[in-house]
C-alpha positions as CSV (number, residue, x, y, z in Angstrom):
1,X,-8.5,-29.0,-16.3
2,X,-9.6,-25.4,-17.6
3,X,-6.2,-22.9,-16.7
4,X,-8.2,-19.4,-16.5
5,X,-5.7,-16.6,-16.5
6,X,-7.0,-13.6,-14.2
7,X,-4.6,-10.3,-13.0
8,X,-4.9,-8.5,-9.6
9,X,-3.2,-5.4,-8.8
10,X,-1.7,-4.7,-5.4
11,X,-2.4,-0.5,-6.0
12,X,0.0,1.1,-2.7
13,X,-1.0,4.8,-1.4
14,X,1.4,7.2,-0.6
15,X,1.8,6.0,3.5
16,X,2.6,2.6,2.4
17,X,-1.0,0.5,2.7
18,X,-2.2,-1.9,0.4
19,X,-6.1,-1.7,-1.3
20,X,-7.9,-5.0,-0.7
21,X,-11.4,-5.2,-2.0
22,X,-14.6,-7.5,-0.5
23,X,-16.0,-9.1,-3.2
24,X,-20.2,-9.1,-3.2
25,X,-22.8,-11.0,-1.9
26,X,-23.9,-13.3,-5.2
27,X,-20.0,-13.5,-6.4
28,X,-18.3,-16.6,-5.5
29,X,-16.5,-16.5,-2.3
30,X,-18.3,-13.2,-1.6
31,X,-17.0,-11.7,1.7
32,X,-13.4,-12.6,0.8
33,X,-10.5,-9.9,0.4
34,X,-8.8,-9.7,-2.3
35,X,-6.3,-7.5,-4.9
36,X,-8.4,-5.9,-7.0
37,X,-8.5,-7.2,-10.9
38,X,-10.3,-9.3,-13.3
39,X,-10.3,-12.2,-15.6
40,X,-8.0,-11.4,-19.3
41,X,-10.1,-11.8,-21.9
42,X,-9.0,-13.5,-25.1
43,X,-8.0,-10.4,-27.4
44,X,-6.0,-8.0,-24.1
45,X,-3.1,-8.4,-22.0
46,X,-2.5,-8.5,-18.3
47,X,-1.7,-4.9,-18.4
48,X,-4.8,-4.0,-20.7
49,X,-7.0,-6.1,-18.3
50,X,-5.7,-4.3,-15.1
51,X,-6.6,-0.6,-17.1
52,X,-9.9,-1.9,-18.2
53,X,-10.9,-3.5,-14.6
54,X,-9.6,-0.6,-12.3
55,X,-11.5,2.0,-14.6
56,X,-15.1,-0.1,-14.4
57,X,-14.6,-1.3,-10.6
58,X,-12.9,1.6,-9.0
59,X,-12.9,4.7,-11.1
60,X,-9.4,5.1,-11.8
61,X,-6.9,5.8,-14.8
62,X,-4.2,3.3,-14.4
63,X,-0.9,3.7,-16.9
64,X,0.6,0.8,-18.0
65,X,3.9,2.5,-17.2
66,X,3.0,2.4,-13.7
67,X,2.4,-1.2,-13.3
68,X,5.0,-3.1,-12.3
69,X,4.6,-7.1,-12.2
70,X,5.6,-8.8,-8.7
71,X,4.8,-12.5,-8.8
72,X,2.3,-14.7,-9.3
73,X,-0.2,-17.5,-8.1
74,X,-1.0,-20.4,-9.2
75,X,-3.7,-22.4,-7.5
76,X,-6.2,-25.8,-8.3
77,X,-9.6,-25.3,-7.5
78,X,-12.4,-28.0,-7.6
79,X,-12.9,-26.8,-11.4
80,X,-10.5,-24.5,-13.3
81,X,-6.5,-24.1,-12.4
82,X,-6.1,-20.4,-12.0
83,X,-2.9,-18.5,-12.9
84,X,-2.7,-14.3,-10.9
85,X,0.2,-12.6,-12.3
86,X,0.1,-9.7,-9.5
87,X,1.4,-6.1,-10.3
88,X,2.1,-3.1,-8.1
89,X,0.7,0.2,-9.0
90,X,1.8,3.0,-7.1
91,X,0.8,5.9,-9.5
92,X,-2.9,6.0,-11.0
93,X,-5.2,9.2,-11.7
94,X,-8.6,10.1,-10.0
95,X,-9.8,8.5,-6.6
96,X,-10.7,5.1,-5.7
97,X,-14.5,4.1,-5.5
98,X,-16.1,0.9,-5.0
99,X,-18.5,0.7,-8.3
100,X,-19.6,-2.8,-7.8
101,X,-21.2,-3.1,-4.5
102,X,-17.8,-4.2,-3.0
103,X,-16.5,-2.7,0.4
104,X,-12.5,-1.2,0.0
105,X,-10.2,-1.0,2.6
106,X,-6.5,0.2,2.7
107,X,-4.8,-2.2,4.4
108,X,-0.8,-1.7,6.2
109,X,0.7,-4.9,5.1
110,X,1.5,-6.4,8.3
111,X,-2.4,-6.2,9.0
112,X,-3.3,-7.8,5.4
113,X,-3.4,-11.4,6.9
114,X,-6.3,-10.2,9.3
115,X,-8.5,-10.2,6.2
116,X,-9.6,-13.5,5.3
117,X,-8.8,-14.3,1.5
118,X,-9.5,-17.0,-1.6
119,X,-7.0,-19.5,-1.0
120,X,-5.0,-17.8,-4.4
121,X,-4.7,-14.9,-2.8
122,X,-2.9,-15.9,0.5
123,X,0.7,-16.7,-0.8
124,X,0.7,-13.0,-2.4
125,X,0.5,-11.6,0.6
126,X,4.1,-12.5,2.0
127,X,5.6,-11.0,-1.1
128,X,3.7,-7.6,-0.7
129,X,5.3,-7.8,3.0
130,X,8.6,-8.4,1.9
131,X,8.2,-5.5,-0.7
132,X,6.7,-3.3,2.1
């Protein structure tokens, strides 16, 4: 089985809430919520992939001083294993727009299991609570 590494950023404004993003009609598992991020490709790092994603998706500068890694996921789906190293970013420059046709919503972390989510992205949120 294909292991695809992809990173997601759990970006936290200044009263404490969390960013969740829908992802688009024509993506898979379009209307699910989930931390905003993107797959690594072969010649970047996690880091270098959360910069690049959070500039094209949501219009923001993102530091990799300001990225701090929490956990990760590791799930099986029906054709690839995925592995989500998730980092908190509470520091980034300019304000968040959704460039791809996806909805945004800032979340208060005991809410964030009232947004349904790809079955990766569940287990993250209990360490975002405990964090919280």
């Amino acid at each position: 089985m294909n292991v695809v590494l992809v990173v997601a950023c759990a970006f936290i404004d200044a009263d404490g809430r969390v960013l969740l993003a829908q992802r688009p009609e024509g993506k898979p598992m379009a209307g699910l919520w989930e931390f905003p991020g993107g797959k690594v490709e072969a010649d970047e790092t996690p880091e270098q992939t959360l910069i690049r994603e959070t500039e094209e998706e949501l219009g923001v500068v993102v530091r990799q001083a300001c990225l701090a890694p929490l956990t990760f996921a590791s799930h099986s789906y029906p054709d690839f294993h995925l592995l989500m190293p998730l980092y908190v970013c509470r520091r980034w420059e300019g304000t968040m727009t959704a460039r791809e046709g996806q909805k945004l919503a800032w979340v208060r972390p005991n809410r964030l299991r009232d947004y349904p989510m790809p079955p990766a992205d569940e287990p993250l949120v209990a360490h975002l609570i405990t964090l919280l």
